[in-house]
N, C-alpha and C positions, 0 to 999 in steps of 0.2 A: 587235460581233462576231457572225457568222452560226454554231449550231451546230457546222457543219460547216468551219467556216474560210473558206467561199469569202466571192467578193467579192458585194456585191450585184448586179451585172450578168452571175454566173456561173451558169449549169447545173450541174446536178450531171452525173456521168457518165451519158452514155446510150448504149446496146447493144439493138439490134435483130437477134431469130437468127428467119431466116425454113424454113418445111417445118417446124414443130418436132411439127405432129399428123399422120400415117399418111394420116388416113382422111380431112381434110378437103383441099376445093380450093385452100384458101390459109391460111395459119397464121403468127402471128409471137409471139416471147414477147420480149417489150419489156419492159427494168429501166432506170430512173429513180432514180438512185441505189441505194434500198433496198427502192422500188416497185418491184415486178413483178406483169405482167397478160399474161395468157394468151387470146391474140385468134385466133379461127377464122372463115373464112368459109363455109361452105355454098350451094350451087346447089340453088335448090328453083325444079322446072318447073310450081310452083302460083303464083299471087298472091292478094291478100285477097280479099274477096268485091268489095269493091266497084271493084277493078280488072280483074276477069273480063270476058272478050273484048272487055278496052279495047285489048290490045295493045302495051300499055304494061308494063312492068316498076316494080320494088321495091326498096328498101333498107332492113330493119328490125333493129334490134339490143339484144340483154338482156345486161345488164349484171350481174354479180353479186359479192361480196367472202364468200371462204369461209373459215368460220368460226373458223380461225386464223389467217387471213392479219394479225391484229393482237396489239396486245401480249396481250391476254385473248380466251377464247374469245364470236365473237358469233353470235348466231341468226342462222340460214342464212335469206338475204334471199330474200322472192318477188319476182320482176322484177313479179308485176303491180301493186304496190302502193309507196308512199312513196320514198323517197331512190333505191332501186334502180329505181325504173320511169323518176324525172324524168332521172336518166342513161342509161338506155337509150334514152329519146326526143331528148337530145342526141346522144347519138352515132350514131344513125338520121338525123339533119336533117343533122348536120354531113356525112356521105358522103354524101347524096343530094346535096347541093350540089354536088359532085364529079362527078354521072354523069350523064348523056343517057339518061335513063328511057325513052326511045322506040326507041334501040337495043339496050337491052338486049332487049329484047320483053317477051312477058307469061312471065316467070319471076322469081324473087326471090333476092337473096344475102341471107341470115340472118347475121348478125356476132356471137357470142358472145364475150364481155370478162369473163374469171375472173381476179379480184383475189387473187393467191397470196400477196400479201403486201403491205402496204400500209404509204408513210410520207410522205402528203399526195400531192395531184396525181393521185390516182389516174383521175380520169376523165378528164385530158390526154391521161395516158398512155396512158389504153385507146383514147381515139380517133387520138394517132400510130399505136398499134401494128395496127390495126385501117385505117390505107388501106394497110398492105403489104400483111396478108391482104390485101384486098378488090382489090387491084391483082395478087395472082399467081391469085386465083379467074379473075378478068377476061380477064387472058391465057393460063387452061386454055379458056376458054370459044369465045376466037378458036382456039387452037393446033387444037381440036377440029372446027373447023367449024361450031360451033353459032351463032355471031353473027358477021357480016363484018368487023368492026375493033372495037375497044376503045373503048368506052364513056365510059371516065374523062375530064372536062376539064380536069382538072389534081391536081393533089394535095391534100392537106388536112394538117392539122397544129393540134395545141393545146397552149397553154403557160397555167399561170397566173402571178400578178403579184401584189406583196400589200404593202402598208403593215403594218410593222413599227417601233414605236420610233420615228416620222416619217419611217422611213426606208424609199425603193421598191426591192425585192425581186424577182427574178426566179427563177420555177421554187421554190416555198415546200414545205418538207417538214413533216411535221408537227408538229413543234416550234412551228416557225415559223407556221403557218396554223389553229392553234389560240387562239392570241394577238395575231392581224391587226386592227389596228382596219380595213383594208377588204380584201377578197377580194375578187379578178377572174380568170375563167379568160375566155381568149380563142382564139377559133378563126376561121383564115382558110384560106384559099386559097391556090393558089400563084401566082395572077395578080396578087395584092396586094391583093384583095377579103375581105372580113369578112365571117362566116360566123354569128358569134354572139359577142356581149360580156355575158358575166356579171359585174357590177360592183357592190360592194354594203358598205356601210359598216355595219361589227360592230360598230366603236366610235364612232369621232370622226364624223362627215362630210366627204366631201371636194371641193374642189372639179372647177372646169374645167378649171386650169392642171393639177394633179396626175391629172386624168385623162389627159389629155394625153400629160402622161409614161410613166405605164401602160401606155397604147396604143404607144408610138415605143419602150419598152425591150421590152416582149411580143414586137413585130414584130421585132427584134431574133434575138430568144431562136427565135421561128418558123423564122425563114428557117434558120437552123443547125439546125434539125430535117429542113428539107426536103432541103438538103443531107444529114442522115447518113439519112434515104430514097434519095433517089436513090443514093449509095454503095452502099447493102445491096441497092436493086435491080438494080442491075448486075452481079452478083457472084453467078454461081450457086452 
């Protein structure tokens, strides 16, 4: 028995509210059952150094979990260093897969992912919650006339997966993904391409056939994410 009561091929509930920041170009505050992460995107008309008058554009993203977002208070993470930097660099790779760097030109969307509250998954959830942002930045950008068509190749989305008790898991909270003899968070596309397979045995080892399965229920758990994107982006 999961927790939560669901099945193991179940999601917990997910809720995406998009506009949720004033001041940024695109914003979404994404809950995950008891996860919630607060995703903003930014137009910055700079890029790195070493992209300057390449003409090319950017996608970089800091990741951060504030300091009660857990059951006890924890030190305020610096994105530039450990657990908080190796998720900002996934969730940076993960949308860049998503954009046409050459239409966006040389300017940068910055993706901030504030972890308000945290109960496993959290860096799934920052990178679902984070292609809406990055998908309503994209369409301020055409609506404005700054870039002639929208950038995006498709969507993005991430679930994790998890061996529990021998048994495979969909979408792990942290009950559950504390106790995984294997952890996998997975991120794909919406054309059906894979983006990044995080897969890694805590306890047992596992093989090919159970990775397998990992993969076919993840994919699973993905496409029903995309689906409640595309809902939320339809829906002014």
């Amino acid at each position: 028995m999961r927790p939560d009561h669901r099945s193991n091929e179940e999601m917990r509930p997910v809720h995406i509210e998009r506009g949720v920041a004033k001041y940024a170009e695109g914003s979404a505050l994404i809950s995950l059952g008891d996860t919630r992460v607060l995703c903003t995107a930014t137009v910055d008309e700079h890029v790195p150094p070493f992209l300057k008058d390449s003409g090319t554009g950017w996608v970089t993203a800091e990741y951060a979990m504030l300091p009660r977002s857990a059951g006890e208070r924890i030190q305020r993470d610096s994105v530039k260093k450990g657990r908080a930097l190796e998720i900002s660099r996934l969730i940076g790779r993960s949308l860049r897969a998503v954009v046409d760097l050459e239409l966006l030109g040389e300017r940068q969307i910055i993706i901030d992912c504030d972890v308000l509250q945290a109960d496993g998954s959290t860096r799934t959830a920052a990178i679902t919650g984070s292609y809406v942002a990055l998908k309503d930045a994209m369409s301020r950008l055409v609506r404005s006339g700054v870039i002639g068509r929208e950038p995006l190749l498709g969507q993005c989305a991430a679930v994790s997966v998890g061996v529990v008790q021998g048994e495979i898991r969909l979408d792990l909270c942290y009950e559950e993904d504390v106790v995984a003899d294997v952890d996998m968070n997975l991120v794909m596309r919406s054309d059906g391409m894979f983006i990044e397979v995080q897969c890694t045995a805590e306890g047992d080892a596992f093989s090919r056939e159970m990775l397998q399965r990992m993969l076919d229920l993840g994919e699973k758990g993905i496409a029903k994410l995309f689906d409640i994107q595309r809902s939320v982006l339809t829906h002014e």
